[in-house]
N, C-alpha and C positions, 0 to 999 in steps of 0.2 A: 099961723105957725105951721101948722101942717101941710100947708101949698108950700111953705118954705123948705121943708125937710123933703118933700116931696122933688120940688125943683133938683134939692142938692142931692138926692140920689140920683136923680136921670142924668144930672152932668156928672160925675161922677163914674157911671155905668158908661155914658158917651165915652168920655176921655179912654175910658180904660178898652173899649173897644178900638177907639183908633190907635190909640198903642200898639195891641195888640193884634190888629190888622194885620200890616208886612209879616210876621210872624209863621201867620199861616201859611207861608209860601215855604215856608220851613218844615213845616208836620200839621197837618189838618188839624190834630187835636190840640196844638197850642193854644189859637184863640177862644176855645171856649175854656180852655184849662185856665186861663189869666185873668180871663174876665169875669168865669165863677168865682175865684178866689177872691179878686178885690168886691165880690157882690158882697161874700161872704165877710170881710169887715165893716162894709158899709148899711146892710141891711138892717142890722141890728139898732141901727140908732133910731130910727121911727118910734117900734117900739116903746123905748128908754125913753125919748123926749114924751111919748103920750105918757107912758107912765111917768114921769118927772111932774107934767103938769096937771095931772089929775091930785097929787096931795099936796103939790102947791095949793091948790085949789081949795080942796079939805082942808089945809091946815089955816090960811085965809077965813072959811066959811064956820071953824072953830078954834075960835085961839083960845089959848091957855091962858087958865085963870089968875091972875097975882096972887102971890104967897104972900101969908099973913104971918108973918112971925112977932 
């Protein structure tokens, strides 16, 4: 899962650099302006996926009890 999430950042970050390429011919500072920005939504998903599967996990490793009513 994690080479997964991994993978889909670096293409991601690719893509957005070669966008962002021709650009530069425009103003030096556009391609790293672009392509920080699209880091800056796509970074955050690592994180949230490890955190997602860590209480999948916990919650797998302790289910809840059946109510007795």
């Amino acid at each position: 899962m994690a080479l997964i999430l991994g993978m889909i950042v670096l293409i991601v970050n690719g893509v957005a650099n070669v966008i962002a390429g021709p650009l530069s011919t425009v103003h030096p500072i556009v391609n790293p302006l672009i392509t920080n920005i699209i880091s800056a939504f796509v970074s955050p998903i690592y994180p949230i996926a490890i955190t997602y599967l860590y209480y999948a996990m916990v919650a797998r490793e302790n289910p809840t009890p059946p109510s007795t009513l």
